[in-house]
C-alpha positions in Angstrom: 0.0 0.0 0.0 1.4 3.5 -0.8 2.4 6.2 2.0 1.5 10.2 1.2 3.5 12.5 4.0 0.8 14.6 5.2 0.7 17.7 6.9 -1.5 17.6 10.6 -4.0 20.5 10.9 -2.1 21.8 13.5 1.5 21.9 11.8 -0.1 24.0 8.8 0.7 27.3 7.8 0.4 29.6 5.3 -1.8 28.9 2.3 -2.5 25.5 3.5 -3.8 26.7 6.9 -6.1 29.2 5.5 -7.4 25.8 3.3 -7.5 23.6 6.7 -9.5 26.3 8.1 -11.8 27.2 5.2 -12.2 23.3 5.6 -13.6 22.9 8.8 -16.0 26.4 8.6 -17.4 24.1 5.3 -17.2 20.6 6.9 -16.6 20.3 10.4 -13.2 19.1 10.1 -10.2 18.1 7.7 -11.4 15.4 5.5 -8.1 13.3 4.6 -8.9 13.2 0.3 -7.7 17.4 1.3 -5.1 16.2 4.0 -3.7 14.1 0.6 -2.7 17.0 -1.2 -1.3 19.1 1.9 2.3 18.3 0.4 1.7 20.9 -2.5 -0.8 23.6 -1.3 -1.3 25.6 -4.6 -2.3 22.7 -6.2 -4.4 21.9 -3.2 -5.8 24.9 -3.5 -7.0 24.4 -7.4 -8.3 21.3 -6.2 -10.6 23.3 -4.0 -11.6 25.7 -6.0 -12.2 23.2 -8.8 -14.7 21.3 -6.8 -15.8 24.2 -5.5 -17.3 24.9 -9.1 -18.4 21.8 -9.9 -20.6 21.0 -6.7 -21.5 24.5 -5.5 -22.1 26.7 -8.9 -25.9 28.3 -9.4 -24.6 28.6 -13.6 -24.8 24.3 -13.6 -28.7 23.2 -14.6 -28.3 20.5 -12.3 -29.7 20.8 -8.3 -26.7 20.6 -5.9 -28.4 17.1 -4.6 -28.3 15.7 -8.3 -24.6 16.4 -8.3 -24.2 15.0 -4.7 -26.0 11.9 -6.4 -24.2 11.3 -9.4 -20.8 12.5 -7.3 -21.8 9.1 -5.1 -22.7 7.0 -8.1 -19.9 7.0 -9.8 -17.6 6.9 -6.7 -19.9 3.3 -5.9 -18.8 2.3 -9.2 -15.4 2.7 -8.9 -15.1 1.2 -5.4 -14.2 4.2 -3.4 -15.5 5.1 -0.4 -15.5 8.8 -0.8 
C-alpha cells in the first residue's frame, strides 16, 4: 500500500492553513482526500476551487443534490469510499 507524507492541521501554515481552516467552517473538520494534497498547497488549492465549481455553482442546470447523487454514483462504481 502506498504512503502520502501529510501535513497535521495543527503543523499547517500559510496557504494551507487558510485551506484547513476554510475546511472545517465548510465541513466540520479536515477530510483526509484534502489532507492528501497538503504536500503541494497551490495545487491543493486548485483542487478546491475546482470542486468548488463543480458542486456549489448556481450557472450548472443540475440541483446541488443531483450532483451529490451522481458524485456518489460514480464513486460506488469505482469502489471508493469517498
Amino acid at each position: 500500500m502506498a504512503w502520502i507524507e501529510t501535513v497535521p492541521p495543527e503543523e499547517a501554515t500559510g496557504t494551507l492553513k487558510r485551506i484547513y481552516d476554510d475546511a472545517v467552517r465548510r465541513a466540520g473538520r479536515v477530510y483526509n482526500i484534502i489532507r492528501l494534497q497538503s504536500a503541494r498547497p497551490r495545487v491543493l488549492r486548485a483542487s478546491v476551487r475546482l470542486y468548488t465549481e463543480i458542486m456549489y455553482s448556481p450557472e450548472s442546470g443540475l440541483s446541488r443534490a443531483e450532483r451529490e447523487m451522481i458524485a456518489t454514483t460514480v464513486s460506488r462504481v469505482n469502489g471508493c469510499f469517498y
